[in-house]
PATIPA-156707 format. One record per residue: y, z, x of N, C-alpha, C in turn. Coordinates in steps of 0.1 Angstrom, whole numbers, plus 2048, in hexadecimal, padded with zeros to 3 digits. Example, Ala and Ser with C-alpha at 12.3 -4.5 7.8 and 13.67 -1.06 7.14 Angstrom:
REM PATIPA-156707
7C784E8847D384E87B7DF84E884
7EA8478807F584788980084F881
***
This chain:
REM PATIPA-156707
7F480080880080080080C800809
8157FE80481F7F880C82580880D
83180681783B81681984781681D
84C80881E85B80782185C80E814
86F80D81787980E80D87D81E80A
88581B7FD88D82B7FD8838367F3
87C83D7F88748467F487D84E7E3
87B84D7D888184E7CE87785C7C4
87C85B7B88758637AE87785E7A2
87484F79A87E84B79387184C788
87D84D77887184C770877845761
872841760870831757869833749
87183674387183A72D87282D72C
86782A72486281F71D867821710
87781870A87D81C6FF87F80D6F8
8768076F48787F96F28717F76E4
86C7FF6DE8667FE6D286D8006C3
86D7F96B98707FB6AE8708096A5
86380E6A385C8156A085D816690
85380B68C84F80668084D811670
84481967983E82466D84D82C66A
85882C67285F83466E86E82E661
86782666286B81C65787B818656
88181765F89481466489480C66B
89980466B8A57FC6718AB800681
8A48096838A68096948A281169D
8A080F6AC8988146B48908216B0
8868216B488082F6B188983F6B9
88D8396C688F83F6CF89E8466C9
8A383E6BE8B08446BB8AD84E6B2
8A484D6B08A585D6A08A78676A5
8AE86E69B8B287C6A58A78896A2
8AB8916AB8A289D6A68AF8A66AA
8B28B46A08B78BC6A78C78B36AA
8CA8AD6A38DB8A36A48DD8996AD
8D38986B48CD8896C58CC8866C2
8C88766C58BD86E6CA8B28766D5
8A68736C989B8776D189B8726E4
8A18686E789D8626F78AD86E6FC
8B28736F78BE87C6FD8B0889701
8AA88F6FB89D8966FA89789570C
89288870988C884716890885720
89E87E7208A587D72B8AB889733
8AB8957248B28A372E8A18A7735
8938A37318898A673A88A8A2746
88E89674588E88F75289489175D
8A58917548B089875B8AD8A8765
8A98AD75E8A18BC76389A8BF768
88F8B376D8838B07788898AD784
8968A378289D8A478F896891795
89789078C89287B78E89D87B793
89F87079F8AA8687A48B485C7A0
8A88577998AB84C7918A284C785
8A88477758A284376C8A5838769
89B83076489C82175F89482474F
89E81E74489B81B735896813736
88680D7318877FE72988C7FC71C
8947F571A8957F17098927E5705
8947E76FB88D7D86F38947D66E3
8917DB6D68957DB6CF8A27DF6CC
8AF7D96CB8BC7DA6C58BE7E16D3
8B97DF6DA8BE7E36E98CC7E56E9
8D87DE6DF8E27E56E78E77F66E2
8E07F56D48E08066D18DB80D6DD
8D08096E18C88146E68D68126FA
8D780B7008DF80C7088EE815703
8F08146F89008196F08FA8276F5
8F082C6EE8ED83A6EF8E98416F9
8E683B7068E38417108F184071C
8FB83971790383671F90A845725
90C84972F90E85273590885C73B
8FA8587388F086173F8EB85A748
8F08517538E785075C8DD84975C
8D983C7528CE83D7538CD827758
8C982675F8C881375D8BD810752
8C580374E8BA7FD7428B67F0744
8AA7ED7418A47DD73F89D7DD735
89D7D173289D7C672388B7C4728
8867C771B87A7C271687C7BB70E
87B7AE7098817A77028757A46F9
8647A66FB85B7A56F88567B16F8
84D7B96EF8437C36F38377BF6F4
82D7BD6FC8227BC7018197C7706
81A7D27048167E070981C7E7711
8187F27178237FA71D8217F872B
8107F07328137E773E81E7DB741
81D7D573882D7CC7378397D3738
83F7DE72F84B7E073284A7E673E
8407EE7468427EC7518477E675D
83E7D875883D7CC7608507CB75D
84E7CA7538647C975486B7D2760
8687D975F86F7E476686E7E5775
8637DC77985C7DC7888697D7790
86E7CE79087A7CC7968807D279B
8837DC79388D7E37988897F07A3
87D7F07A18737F97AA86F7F07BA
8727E57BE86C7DC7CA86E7E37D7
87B7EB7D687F7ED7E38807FE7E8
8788017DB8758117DD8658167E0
8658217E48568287E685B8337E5
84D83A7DC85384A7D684884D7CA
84C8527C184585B7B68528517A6
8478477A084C84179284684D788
84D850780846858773849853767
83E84D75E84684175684184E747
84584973E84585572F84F84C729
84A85071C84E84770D85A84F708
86484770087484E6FF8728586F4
8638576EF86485D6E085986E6E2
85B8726EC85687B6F286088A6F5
86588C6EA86E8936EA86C8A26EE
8638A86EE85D8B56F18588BA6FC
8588A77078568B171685F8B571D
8598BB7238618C872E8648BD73C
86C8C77438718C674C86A8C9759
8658D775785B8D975C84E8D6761
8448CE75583A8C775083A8BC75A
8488B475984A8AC76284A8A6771
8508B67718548BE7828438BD789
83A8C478382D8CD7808228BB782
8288B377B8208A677F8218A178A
82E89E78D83289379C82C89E7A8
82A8B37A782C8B57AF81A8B17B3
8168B27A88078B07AA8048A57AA
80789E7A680488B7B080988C7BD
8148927C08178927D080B8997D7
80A8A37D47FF8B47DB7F28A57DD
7ED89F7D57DE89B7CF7E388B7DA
7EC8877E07EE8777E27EF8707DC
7F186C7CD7E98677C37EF85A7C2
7E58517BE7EA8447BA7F48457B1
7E784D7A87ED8507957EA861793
7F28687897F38727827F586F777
7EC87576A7EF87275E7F1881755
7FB88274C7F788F7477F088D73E
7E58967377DF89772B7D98A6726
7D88A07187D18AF7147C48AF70F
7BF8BA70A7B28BB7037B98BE6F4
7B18BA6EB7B58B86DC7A88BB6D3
7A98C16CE7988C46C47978B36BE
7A48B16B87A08A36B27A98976BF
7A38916C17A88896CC7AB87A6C4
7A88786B87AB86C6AF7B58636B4
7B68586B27C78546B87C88536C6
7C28586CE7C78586E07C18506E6
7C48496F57BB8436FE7B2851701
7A98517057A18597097A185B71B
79C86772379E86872E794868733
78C86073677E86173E77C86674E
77586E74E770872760765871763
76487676D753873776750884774
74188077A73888C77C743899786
74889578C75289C79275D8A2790
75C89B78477089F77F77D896780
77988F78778188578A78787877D
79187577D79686977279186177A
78B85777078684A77278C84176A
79284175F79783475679E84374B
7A38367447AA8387337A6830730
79E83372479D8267177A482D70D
7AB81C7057B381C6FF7A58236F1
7AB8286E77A582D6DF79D8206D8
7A28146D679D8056CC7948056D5
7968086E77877FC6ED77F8096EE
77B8176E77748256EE76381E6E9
75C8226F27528226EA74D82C6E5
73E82F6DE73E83B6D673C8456DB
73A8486E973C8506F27478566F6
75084E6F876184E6FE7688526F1
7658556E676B8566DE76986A6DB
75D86B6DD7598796DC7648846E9
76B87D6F076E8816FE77D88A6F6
7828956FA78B89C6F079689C6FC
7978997087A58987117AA88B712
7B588A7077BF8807077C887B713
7CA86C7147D386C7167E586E714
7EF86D7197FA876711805868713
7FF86171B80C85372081985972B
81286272E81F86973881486874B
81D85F75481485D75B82485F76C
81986077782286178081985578D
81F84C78C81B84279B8208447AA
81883F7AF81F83C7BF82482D7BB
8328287BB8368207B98318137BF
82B8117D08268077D38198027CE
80F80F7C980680C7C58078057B5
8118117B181880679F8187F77A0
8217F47AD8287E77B181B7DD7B2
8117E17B58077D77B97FA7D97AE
7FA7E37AA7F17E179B7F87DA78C
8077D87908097D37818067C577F
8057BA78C7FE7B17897F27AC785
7EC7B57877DC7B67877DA7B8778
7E37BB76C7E27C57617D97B7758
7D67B874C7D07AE7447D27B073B
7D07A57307D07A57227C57A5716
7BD7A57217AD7A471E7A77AF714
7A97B470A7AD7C67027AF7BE6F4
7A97C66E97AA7C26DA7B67C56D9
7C37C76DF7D07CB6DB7D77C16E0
7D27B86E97D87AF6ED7E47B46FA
7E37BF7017EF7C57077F17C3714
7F67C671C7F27CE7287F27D9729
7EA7DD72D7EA7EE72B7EB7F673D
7F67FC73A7FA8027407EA80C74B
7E58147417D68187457D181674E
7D180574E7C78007567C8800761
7D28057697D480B7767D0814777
7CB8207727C382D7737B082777C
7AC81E7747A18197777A180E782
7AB8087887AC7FE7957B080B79F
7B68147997B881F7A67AB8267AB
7A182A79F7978307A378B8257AB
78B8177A37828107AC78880A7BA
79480E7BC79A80F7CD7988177D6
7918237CF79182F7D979D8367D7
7A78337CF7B68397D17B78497C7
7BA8517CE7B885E7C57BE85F7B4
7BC8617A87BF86179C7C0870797
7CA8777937CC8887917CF886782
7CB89277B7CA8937687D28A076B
7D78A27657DF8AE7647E28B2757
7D98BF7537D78C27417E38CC743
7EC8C27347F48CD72E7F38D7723
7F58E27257EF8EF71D7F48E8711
8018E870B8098E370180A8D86FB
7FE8D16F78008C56F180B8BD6EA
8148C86EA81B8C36DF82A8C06E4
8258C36F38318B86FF82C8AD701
8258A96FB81E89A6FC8208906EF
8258946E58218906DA8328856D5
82D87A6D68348716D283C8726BE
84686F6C184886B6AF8448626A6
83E86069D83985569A84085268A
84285D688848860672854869675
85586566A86787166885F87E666
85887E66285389066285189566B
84D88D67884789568185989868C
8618906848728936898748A5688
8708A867D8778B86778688BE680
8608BD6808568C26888598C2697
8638BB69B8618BE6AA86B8C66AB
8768BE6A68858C86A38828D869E
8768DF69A86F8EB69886D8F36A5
8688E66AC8638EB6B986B8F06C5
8758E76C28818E76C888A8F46C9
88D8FA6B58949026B38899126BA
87F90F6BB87491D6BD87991F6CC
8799136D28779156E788891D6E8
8919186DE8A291D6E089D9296DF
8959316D289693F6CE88E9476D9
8839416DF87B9446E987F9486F7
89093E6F688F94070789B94B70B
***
């Protein structure tokens, strides 16, 4: 893997999505929780991990979602297509060419992780060498998630997406969470390799978990106690439910 360049900590909110089920007219990433935009949420995690650089992708009505982040720091590029969350990557690789470091990529609609959580990932893909770091949890019902598969050892070996699980991989209860941390050269040279070859038609991001492991390249899982710093929005209900969560950690801290 390559090791020039300017050693970084950059981390890349995948904010390009409509978000259909929530049935409006615009970005998912703009609904508020608590009087925000949910990606304001993200961004104070990020901000608070102490990234160097953050890069937005957008895509849908992109120039709201640029309007709303304007002042925090953050660079944006145009997805103009969604193709999975290996593509918006692939967008974003550019801007990554001339750096080596620690990428931490996570979805803008992830409003409930910490700062910490964050901190607690990159520091353990650094400690471990890692290609890849992925967080995930254990879930009684794992319904809905890529699943995390390992070896007799303990080790991550892949993510399947939940459509390709077979009936095996499907019994498996440690989710993946979509919150991931790279060695950026290693990113840089697996995103070509990515495929479309999947009943979803995507690139999937994942599938660098499994070209890392059949490289020999170290892959670290890091289970978060709190599932519920992992949990994406998907409905307006689950808006007053995080905003819940939210008001408890104020009274808590």
């Amino acid at each position: 893997m390559a090791t020039s360049g300017t050693e970084e900590t950059v981390a890349l909110i995948l904010a390009a999505g409509k978000g259909t089920r929530m049935k409006a007219d615009r970005p998912k990433v703009l609904f508020e929780i608590e009087g925000r935009p949910m990606i304001h949420h993200v961004l104070d995690a990020v901000e608070g991990a102490g990234f160097s650089r953050t890069i937005a992708v957008i895509g849908y009505r992109h120039d709201l979602v640029r309007e709303a982040v304007a002042g925090r720091n953050v660079e944006t590029v145009l997805q103009a297509e969604q193709l999975g969350t290996g593509h918006a990557v692939m967008i974003a690789a550019p801007l990554l060419e001339s750096a080596t470091g620690v990428a931490a990529v996570l979805a803008g609609d992830v409003p409930l992780i910490r700062a910490s959580t964050l901190e607690a990932m990159v520091a353990r893909h650094r400690e471990a060498r890692a290609a890849v770091t992925v967080l995930t949890a254990v879930l009684p019902d794992a319904s809905g998630y890529g699943r995390i598969v390992r070896d007799d050892a303990g080790r991550v070996t892949a993510i399947v997406e939940e459509k390709d699980c077979t009936g095996a991989q499907r019994r498996i209860h440690e989710i993946n969470s979509s919150i991931y941390a790279f060695d950026i050269p290693f990113l840089l040279e697996s995103l070509p390799r990515l495929s479309r070859a999947n009943r979803q038609g995507e690139y999937y991001l994942t599938d660098t978990v499994g070209m890392a492991f059949e490289g020999g390249l170290p892959v670290e899982g890091l289970v978060v106690e709190d599932f519920r710093e992992l949990s994406g929005v998907n409905t307006k209900g689950q808006l007053e439910e995080m905003a819940a969560v939210l008001r408890s950690r104020r009274d808590d801290a």
